[in-house]
C-alpha positions as a Python dict, from the first residue, in 0.01 Angstrom:
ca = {
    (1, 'X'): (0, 0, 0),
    (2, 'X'): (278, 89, -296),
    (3, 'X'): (181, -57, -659),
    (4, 'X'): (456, -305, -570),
    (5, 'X'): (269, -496, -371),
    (6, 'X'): (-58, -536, -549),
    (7, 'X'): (-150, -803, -745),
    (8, 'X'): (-301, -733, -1107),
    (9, 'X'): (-578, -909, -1204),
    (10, 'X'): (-711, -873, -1575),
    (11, 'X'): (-1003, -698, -1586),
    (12, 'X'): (-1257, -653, -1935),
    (13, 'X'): (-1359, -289, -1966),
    (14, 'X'): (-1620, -220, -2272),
    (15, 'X'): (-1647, 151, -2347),
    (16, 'X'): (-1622, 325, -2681),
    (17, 'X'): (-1740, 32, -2850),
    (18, 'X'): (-1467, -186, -2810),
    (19, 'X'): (-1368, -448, -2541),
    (20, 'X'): (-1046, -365, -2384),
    (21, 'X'): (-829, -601, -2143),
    (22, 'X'): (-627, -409, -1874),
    (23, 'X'): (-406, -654, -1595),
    (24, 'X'): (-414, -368, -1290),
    (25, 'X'): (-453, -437, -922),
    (26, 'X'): (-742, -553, -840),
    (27, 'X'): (-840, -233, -632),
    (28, 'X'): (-857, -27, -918),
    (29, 'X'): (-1126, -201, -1092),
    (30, 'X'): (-1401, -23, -966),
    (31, 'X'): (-1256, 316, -1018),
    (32, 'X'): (-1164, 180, -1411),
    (33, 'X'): (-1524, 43, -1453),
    (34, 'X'): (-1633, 446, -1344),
    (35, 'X'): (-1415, 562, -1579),
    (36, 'X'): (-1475, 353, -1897),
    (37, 'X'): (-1831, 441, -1828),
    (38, 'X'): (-1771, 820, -1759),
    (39, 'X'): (-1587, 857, -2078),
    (40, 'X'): (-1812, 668, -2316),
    (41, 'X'): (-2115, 938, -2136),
    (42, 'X'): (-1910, 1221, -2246),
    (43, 'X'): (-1784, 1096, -2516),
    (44, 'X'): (-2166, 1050, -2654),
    (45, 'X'): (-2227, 1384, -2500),
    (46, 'X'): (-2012, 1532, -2729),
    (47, 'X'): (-2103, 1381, -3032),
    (48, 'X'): (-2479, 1488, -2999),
    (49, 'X'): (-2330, 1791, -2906),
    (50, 'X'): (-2106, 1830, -3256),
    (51, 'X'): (-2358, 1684, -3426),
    (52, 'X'): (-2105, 1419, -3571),
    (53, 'X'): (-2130, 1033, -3602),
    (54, 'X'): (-1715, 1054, -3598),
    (55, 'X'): (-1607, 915, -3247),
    (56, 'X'): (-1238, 1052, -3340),
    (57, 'X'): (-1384, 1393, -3373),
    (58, 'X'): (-1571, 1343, -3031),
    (59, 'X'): (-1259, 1183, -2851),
    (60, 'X'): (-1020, 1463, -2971),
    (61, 'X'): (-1292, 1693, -2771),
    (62, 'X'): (-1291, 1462, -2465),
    (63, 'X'): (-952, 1452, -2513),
    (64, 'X'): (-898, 1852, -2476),
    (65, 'X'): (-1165, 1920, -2190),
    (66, 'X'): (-1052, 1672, -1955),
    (67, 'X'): (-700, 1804, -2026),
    (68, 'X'): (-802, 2114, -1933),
    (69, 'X'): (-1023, 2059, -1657),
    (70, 'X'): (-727, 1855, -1481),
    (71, 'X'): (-502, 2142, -1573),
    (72, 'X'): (-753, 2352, -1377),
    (73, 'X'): (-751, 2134, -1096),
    (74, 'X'): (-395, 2122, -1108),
    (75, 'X'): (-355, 2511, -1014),
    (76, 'X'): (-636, 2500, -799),
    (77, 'X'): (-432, 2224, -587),
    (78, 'X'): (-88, 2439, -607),
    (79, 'X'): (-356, 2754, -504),
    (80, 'X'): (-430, 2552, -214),
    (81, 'X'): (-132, 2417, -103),
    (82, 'X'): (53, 2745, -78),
    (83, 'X'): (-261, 2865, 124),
    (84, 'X'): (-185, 2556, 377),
    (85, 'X'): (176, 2622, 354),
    (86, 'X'): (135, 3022, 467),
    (87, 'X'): (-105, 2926, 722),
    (88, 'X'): (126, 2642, 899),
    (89, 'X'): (396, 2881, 848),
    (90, 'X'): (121, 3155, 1077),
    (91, 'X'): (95, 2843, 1313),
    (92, 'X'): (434, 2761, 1359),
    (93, 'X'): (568, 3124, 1410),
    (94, 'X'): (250, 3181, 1674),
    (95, 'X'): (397, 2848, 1893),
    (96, 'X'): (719, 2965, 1880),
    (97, 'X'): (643, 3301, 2011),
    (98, 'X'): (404, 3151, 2281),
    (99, 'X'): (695, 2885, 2368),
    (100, 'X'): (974, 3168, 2413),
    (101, 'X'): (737, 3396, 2622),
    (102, 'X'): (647, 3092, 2829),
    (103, 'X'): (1034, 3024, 2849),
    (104, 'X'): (1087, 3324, 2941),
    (105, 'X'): (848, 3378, 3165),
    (106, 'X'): (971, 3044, 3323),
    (107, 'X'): (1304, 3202, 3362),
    (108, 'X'): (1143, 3512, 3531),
    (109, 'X'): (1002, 3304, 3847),
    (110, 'X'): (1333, 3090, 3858),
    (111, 'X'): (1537, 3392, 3913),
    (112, 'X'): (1327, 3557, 4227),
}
């Protein structure tokens, strides 16, 4: 189903210490709720961690890591996908050769 077709419903997320109102389809809710809650976790995480009562500061942090980590992830897809791309590449070439020998083979018992 394309973001199109989805209806948004507003939804109330409370992380951070503030209230925010999103309108997004309806199926994302859940995965928003996880999120909100995720981030505020880390987010207090990493002010313990700093030792700072500045939520900026701690955001900033938050901020860089998950940039990073998706940024990881990011490679680690493209890492992947050439892996999947050499392998059906393998797969292809191997039924080609096994559909010419057969061919050819065919060929051989048509001719005697």
């Amino acid at each position: 189903m394309n973001g199109e077709n989805m209806a948004l419903k507003k939804i109330e997320l409370n992380f951070l210490g503030q209230i925010f109102v999103l309108n997004v389809p309806e199926e994302q809710h859940d995965d928003l709720r996880e999120a909100a809650r995720l981030l505020d976790l880390r987010v207090s995480e990493m002010k313990e961690r700093m030792q700072t009562i500045r939520v900026e500061r701690a955001v900033n942090m938050v901020a860089l890591n998950l940039s990073f980590e998706l940024l990881q992830e990011k490679h680690k897809n493209s890492s992947i996908e050439q892996v999947l791309q050499n392998q059906i590449q393998q797969l292809s070439s191997s039924l080609e050769t096994i559909s010419t020998r057969s061919t050819n083979q065919q060929t051989a018992y048509e001719i005697q």
